[in-house]
C-alpha positions in Angstrom: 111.5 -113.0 157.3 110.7 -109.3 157.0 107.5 -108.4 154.8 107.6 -104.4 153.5 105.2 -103.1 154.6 103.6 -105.4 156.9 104.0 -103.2 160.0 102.3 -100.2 158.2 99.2 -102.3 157.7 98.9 -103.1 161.6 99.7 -99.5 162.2 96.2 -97.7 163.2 95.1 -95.5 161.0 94.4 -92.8 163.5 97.0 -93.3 165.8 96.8 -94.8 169.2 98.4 -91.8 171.4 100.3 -94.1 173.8 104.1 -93.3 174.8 105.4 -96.2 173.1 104.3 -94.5 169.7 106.3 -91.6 170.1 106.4 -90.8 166.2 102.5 -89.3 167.2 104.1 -87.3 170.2 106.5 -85.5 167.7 103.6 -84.8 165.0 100.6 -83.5 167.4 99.8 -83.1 171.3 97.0 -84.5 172.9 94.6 -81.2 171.9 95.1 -81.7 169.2 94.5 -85.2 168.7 91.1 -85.1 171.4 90.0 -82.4 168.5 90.7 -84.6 165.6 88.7 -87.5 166.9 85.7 -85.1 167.7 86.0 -83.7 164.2 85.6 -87.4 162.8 82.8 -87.9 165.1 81.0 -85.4 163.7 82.0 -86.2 160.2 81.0 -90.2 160.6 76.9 -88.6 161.7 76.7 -86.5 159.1 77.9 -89.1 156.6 75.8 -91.2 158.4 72.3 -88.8 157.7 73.9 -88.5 153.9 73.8 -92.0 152.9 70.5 -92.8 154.8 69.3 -89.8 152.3 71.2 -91.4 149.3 69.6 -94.6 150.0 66.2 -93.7 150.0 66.5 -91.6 146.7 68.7 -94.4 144.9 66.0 -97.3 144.6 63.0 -94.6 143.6 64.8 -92.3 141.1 63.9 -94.2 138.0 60.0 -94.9 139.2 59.6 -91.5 140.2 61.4 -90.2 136.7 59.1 -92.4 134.9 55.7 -90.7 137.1 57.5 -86.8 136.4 58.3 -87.5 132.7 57.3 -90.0 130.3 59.5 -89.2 128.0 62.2 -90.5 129.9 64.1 -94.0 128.8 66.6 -95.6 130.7 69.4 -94.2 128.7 68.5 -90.9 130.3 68.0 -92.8 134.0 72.1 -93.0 133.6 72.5 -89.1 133.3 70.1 -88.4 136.4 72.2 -90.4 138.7 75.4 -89.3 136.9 74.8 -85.5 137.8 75.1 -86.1 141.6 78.5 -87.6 140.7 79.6 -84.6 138.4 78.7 -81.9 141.0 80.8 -83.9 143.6 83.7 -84.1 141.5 83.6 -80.5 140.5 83.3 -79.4 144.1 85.5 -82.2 145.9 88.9 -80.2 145.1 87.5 -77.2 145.7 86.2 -78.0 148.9 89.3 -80.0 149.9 91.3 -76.8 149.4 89.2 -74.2 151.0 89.3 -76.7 154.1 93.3 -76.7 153.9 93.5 -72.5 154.2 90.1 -71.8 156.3 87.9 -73.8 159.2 86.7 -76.9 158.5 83.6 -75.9 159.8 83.0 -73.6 156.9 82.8 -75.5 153.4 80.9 -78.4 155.6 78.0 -75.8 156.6 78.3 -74.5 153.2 77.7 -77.8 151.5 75.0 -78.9 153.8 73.2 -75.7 152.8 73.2 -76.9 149.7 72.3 -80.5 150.2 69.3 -79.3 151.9 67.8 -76.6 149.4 68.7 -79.5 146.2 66.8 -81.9 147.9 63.8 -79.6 148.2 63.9 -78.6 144.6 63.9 -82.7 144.3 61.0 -82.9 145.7 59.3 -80.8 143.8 60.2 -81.3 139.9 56.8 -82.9 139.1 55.1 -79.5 139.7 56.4 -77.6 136.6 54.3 -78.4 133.5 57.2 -79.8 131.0 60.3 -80.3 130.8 60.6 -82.0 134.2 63.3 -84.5 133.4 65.6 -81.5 133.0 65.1 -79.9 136.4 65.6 -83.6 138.3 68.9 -83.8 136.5 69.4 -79.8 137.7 68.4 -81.3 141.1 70.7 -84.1 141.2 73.2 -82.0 140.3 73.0 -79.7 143.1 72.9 -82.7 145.4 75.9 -84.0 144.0 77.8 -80.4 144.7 76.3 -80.2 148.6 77.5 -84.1 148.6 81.5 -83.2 149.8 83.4 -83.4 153.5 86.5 -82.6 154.3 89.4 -83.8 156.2 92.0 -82.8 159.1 95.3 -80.5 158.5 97.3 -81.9 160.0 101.6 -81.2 159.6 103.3 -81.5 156.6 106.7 -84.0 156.4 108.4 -85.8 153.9 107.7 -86.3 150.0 104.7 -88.8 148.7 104.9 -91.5 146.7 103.2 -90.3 144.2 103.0 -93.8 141.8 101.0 -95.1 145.1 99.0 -92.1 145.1 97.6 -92.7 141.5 97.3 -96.2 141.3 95.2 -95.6 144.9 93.0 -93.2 142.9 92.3 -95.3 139.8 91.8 -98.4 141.8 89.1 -96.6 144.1 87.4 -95.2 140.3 87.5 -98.4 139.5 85.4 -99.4 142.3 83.3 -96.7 142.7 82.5 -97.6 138.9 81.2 -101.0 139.7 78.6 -100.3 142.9 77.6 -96.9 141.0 76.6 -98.9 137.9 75.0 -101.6 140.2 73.4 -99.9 142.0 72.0 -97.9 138.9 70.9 -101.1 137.2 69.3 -102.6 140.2 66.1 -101.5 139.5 65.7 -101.5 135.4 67.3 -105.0 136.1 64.4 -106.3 138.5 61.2 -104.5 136.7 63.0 -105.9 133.4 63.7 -109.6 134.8 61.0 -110.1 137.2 58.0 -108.0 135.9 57.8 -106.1 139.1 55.3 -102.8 139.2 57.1 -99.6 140.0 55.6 -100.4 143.5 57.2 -103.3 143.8 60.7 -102.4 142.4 61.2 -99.4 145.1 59.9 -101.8 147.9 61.7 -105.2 146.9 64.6 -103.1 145.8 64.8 -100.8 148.5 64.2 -104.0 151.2 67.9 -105.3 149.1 70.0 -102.4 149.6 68.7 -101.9 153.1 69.8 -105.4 153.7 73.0 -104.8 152.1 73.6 -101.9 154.3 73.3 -104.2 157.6 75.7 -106.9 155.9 78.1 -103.5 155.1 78.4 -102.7 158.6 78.8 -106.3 159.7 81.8 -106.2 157.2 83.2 -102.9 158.5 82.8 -104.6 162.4 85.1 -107.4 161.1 87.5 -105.9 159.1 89.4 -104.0 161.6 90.0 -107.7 163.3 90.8 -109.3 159.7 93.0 -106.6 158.5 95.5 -107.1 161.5 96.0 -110.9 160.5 96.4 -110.7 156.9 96.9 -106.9 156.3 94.6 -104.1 154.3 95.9 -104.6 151.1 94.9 -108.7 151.0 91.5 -107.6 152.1 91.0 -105.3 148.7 92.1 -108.2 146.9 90.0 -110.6 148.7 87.3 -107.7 148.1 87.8 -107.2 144.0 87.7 -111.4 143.7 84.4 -111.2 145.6 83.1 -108.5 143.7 84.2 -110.6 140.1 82.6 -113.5 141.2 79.2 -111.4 141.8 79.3 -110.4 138.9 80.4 -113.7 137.4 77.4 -115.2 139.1 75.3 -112.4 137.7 75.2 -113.6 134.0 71.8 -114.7 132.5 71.9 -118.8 131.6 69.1 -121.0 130.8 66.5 -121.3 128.4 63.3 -119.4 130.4 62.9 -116.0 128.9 61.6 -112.6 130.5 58.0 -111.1 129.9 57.5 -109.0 126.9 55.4 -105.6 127.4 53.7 -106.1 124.3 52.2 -109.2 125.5 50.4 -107.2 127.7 49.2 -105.1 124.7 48.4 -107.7 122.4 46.4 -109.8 125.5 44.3 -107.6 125.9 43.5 -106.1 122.6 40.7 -108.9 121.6 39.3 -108.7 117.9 35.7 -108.4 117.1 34.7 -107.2 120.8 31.9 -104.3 121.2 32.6 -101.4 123.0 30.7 -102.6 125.9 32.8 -105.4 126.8 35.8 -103.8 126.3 34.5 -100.9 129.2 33.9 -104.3 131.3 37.2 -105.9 130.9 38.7 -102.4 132.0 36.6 -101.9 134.7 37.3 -105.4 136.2 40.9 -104.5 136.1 42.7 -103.6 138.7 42.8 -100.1 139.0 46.6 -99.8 140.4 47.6 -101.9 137.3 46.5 -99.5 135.1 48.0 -96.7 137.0 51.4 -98.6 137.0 51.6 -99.2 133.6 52.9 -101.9 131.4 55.5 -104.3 132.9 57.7 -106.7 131.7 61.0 -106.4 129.4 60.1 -103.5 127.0 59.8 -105.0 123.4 62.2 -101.4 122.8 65.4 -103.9 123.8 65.2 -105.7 121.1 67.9 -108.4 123.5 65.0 -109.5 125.8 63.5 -111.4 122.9 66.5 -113.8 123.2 68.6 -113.3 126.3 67.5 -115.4 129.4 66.2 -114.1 132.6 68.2 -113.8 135.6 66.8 -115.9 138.2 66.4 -114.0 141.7 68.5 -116.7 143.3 71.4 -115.0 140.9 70.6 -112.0 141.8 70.4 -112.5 145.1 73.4 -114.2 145.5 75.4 -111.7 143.6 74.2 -108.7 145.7 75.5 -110.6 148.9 79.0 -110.8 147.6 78.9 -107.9 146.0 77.7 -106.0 149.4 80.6 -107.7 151.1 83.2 -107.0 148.4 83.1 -103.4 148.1 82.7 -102.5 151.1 85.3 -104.0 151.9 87.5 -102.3 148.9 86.5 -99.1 150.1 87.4 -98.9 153.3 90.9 -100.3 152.4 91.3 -98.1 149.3 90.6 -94.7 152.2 92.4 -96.1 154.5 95.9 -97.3 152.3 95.5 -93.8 151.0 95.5 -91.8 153.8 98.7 -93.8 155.1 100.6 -93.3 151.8 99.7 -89.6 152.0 101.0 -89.2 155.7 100.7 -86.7 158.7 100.8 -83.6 155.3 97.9 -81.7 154.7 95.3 -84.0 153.2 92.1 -81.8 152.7 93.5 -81.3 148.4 94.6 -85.4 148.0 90.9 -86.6 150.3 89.3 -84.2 147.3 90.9 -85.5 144.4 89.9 -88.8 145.6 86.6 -87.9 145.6 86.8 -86.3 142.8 88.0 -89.6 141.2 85.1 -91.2 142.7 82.8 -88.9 141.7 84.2 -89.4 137.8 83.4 -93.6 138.3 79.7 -92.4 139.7 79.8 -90.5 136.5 81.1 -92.7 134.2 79.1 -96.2 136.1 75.9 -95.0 135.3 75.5 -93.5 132.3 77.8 -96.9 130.9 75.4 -99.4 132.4 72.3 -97.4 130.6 73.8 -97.6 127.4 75.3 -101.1 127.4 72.2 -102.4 129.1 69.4 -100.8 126.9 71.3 -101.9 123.6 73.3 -104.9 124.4 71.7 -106.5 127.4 72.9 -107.6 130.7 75.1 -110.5 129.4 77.5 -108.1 127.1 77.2 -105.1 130.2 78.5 -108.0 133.4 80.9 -109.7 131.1 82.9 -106.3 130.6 82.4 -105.6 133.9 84.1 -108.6 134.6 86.9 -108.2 132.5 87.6 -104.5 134.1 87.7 -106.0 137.6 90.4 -108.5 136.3 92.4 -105.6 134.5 91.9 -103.7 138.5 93.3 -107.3 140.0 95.9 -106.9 137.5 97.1 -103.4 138.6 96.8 -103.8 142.0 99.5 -106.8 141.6 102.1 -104.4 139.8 101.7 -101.7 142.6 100.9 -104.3 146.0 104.5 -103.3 147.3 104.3 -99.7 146.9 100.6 -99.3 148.6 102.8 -98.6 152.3 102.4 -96.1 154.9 104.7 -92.8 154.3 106.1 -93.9 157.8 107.2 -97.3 156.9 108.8 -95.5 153.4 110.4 -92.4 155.6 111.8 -95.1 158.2 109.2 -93.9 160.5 108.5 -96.7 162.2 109.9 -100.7 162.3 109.4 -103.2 160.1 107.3 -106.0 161.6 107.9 -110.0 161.1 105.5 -111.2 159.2 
């Protein structure tokens, strides 16, 4: 029995150039397909040096905003990492259309240009003498607007379904949304939970996500295998139920209750003690202590007085599916996209992707800061739970229109399945 769309999902992505796919003959020659594939090249290393940058900003943000700017709470935490997102989205669609009328080669070195002098003004925010808060969010920003690449032209054919090419865009906001507010909460979550130092939370944390980036590329190894037996769009299902469960998993239960800050406080502030032995109790204290800070669960959210801690083994095991569930819904959300769209001039559709990306890394973060700092983490991963069912649920209205534009146009064969 014939399966729509079955043969688009075995198609390759980027074509295989051989003679029995002659639909590629017709659309470009082989220059022109030896230049695509040195394009991408180039694209996948400097994607590559981008998200080893974003990786080692991510985990140290909220220390280092902490160090710049006391003033800063959590709440605001959301806004600094939703700025990269909203400079993204503003210059995705721009980009993506100045790369569908001019060379490629110029809104890249542009935005590179600016990736490099934001990162510098990064680097330096703790030097003015107030008000440095506002110049990381100006920073991150900028970052955010240098943050865009851009895709192919190739030629344009045939008319897009365009219910496919929404639904595609809202299901990839939708999980952009989730990792952006996990990885946003990560470390809040683990200097809240665990009473790790500031130290400690950019080394534990940053240990996690490098962790999770060796389990992502596993996952990308395999998928190209997987996705040939059971197709692209059962992997982003497979990915959103893997994802749920994470988060599922992720829900505080027990009755052993996080640290309190003001323990610290009221520990050490002994009654009836002379000045002397106060000096002594400070000086045997260790020094980095001090310099860190209180830890714990600030006594400010009033829900760590009754909420349960999060074991690490929770956490732990909810990063592991969550690091194999969206990266796996990414790479099928780009890839079903860029079939739907077809051999047509992409550069506009890749940026309004982005741009809806950009909106969930907008969105993710400053949702999780709110809903975490007032209602605690059980009330902010139960509706994150009941979003990835509503993104289950729209993905099973539109699973038979996520096809290739040559499968639609009668392009190529339907396949047994």
């Amino acid at each position: 029995m014939a399966s729509l769309g079955v043969g688009a999902e075995q198609e390759p992505l980027l074509g295989d150039n051989t003679p029995r796919r002659r639909e590629w003959d017709i659309i470009e020659t082989q220059e022109h397909y030896k230049s695509r594939w040195r394009s991408i090249r180039i694209l996948y290393f400097t994607m590559f040096l981008s998200s080893v940058g974003f990786s080692i900003v991510i985990m140290s943000i909220w220390p280092y905003l902490q160090k710049i700017d006391p003033t800063a709470d959590a709440s605001f935490l959301g806004w600094v990492i939703a700025t990269f997102s909203l400079g993204q989205m503003a210059a995705s669609p721009l980009f993506g259309l100045w790369s569908n009328y001019r060379p490629r080669k110029e809104p890249l070195s542009i935005s590179i240009f600016i990736s490099v002098a934001a990162n510098c003004l990064y680097a330096y925010v703790h030097l003015p003498p107030s008000h440095n808060k506002y110049y990381m969010l100006v920073a991150r920003g900028l970052v955010g607007f240098g943050a865009v690449s851009t895709d192919e032209v190739q030629v344009p054919q045939g008319n897009i379904d365009q219910v496919a090419v929404v639904a595609t865009n809202v299901l990839f906001f939708v999980i952009l949304f989730i990792f952006a507010l996990f990885e946003t909460i990560v470390t809040p979550l683990t200097m809240d939970m665990y009473a790790w130092t500031r130290e400690q939370a950019v080394l534990y944390d940053g240990l996690i996500l490098a962790a999770l980036g060796v389990e992502a590329v596993i996952v990308f190894m395999g998928i190209k295998l997987v996705s040939k037996k059971i197709g692209e769009r059962a992997i982003l299902l497979g990915g959103l139920i893997l994802v749920w469960v994470g988060f599922f998993i992720l829900l505080p239960w027990g009755n052993q209750f996080p640290k309190i800050q003001w323990e610290d406080l009221h520990n050490n502030s002994i009654p009836n003690t002379t000045f002397g032995e106060i000096i002594i109790t400070l000086w045997k204290s260790p020094r980095e202590d001090h310099d860190e800070g209180p830890i714990g669960c600030p006594i400010e959210q009033g829900w760590c007085l009754y909420t349960p801690v999060i074991h690490l083994a929770q956490f732990i095991t909810s990063a592991v599916l969550v690091g194999i569930g969206y990266p796996s819904c990414n790479v099928m959300s780009y890839t079903l996209y860029s079939k739907i769209l077809g051999p047509k001039p992409q550069g506009v559709y890749m940026g309004w992707l982005t741009a809806s990306g950009s909106a969930a890394r907008i969105l993710g973060p400053v949702f999780i800061s709110q809903v975490y700092t007032v209602w605690g983490p059980r009330w902010a991963f139960s509706l994150v739970c009941g979003l990835v069912v509503l993104t289950i649920t729209l993905l099973g209205v539109v699973y038979r229109r996520l096809i290739a534009f040559s499968v639609r146009h009668g392009g190529i064969q339907e396949q047994p399945s």
